[in-house]
C-alpha positions as CSV (number, residue, x, y, z in Angstrom):
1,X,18.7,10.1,-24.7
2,X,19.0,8.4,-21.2
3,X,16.1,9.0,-18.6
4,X,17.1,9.0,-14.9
5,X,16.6,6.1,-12.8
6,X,13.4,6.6,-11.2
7,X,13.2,7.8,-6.9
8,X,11.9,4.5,-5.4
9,X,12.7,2.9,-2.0
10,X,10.8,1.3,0.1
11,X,11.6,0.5,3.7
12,X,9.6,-2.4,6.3
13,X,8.9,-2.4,10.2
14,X,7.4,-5.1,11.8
15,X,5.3,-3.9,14.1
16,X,4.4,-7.6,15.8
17,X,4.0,-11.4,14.5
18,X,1.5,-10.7,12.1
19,X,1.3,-6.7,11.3
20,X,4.0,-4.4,9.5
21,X,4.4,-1.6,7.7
22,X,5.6,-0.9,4.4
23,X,6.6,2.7,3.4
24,X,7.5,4.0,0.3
25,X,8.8,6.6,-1.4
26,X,9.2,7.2,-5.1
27,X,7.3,6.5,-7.4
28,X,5.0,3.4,-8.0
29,X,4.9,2.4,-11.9
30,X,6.0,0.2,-14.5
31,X,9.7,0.2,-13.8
32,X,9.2,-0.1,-10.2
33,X,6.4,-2.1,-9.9
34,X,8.2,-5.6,-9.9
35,X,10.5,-4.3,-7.4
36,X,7.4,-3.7,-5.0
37,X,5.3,-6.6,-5.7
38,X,8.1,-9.0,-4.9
39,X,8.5,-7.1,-1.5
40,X,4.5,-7.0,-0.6
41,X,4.7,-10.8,-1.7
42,X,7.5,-11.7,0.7
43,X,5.8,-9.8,3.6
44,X,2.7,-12.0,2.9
45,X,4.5,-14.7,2.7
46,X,6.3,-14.1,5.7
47,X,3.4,-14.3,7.7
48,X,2.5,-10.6,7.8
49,X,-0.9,-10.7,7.0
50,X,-1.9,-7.6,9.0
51,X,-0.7,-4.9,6.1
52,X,0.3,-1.0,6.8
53,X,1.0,0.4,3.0
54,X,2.2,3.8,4.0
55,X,2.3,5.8,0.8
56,X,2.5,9.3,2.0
57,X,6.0,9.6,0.7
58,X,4.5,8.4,-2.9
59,X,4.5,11.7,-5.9
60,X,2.7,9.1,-8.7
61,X,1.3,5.7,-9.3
62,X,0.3,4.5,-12.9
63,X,-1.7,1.5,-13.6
64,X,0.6,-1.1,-13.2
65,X,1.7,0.4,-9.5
66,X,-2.8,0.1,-8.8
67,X,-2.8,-3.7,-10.3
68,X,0.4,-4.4,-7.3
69,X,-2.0,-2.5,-4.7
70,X,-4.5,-5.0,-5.8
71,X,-2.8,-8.1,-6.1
72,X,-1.5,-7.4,-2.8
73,X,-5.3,-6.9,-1.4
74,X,-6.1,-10.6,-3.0
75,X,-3.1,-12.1,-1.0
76,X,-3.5,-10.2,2.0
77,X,-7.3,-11.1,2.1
78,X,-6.7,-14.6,0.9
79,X,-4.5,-15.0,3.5
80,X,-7.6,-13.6,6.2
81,X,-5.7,-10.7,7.1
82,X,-6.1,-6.6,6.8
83,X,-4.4,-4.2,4.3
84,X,-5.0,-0.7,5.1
85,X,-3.0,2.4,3.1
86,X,-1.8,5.8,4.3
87,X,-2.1,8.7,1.6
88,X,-2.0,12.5,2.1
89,X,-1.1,12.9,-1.3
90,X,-3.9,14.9,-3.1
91,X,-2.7,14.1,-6.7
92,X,-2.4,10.5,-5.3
93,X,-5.9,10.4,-3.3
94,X,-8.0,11.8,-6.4
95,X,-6.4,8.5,-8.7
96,X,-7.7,6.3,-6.2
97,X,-11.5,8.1,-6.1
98,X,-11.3,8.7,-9.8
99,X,-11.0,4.8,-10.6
100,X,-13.1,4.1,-7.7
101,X,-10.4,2.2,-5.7
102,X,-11.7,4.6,-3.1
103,X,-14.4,2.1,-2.1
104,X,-11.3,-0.8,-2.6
105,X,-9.0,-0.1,-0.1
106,X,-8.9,0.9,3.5
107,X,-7.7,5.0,3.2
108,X,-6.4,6.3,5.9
109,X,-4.2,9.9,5.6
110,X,-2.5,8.7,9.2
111,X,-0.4,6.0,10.1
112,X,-2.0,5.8,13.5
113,X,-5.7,4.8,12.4
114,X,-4.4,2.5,9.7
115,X,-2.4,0.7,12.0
116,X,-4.9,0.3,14.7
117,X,-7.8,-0.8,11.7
118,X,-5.8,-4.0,10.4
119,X,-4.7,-4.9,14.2
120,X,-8.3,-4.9,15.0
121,X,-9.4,-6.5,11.7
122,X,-11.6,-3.6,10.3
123,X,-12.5,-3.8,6.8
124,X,-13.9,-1.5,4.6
125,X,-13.0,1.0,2.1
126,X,-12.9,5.0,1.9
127,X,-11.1,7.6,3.5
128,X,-11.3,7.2,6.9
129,X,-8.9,9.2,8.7
């Protein structure tokens, strides 16, 4: 039995010297999660410390796809910048309150507001817009 590849893709914009956004679309898991922890790694790394994840195009995320949203919080943070996400997805949304990563992350469900929180260094977590 063979499985199909899994639907992930993930696509960047830099928005200025410190903020971009990272879209994806797919699926976030344990096949794919390497995949996107090397690219939210290389945007830190990169100097893009102000962090737009826009996940509206995301269907699932397991555990592992959470632990990269973490570890990507801790660099982002570590680093003194801003990491906001961008989820419409109810499915998706109820994961995040259910593990009470709700209170984690910066929600937003537009890109807008996100974008506009880590430029102006807002913190917090919750559903905000």
């Amino acid at each position: 039995m063979s499985f199909a590849e899994p639907k992930f893709r993930t696509t960047e914009r830099d928005v200025d010297d410190r903020a971009a956004v990272v879209a994806v679309d797919g699926e976030i898991h344990v096949s794919t999660a390497p995949e996107f922890s090397g690219v939210l790694a290389a945007a830190v790394e990169s100097g893009r410390t102000r962090l737009v994840l826009d996940l509206t195009g995301v269907m699932f995320i397991d555990s592992t796809g959470l632990s990269v949203l973490l570890n990507a919080l801790r660099r982002v943070t570590r680093a003194g910048g801003r990491m906001a996400i961008v989820c419409s997805n109810p499915t998706v949304l109820r994961l995040f309150e259910i593990t009470h990563l709700d209170t984690t992350f910066d929600l937003h469900t537009e890109l807008e507001p996100a974008l506009a929180a880590v430029q102006a260094g807002a913190a917090g977590g919750g559903l905000v817009s």
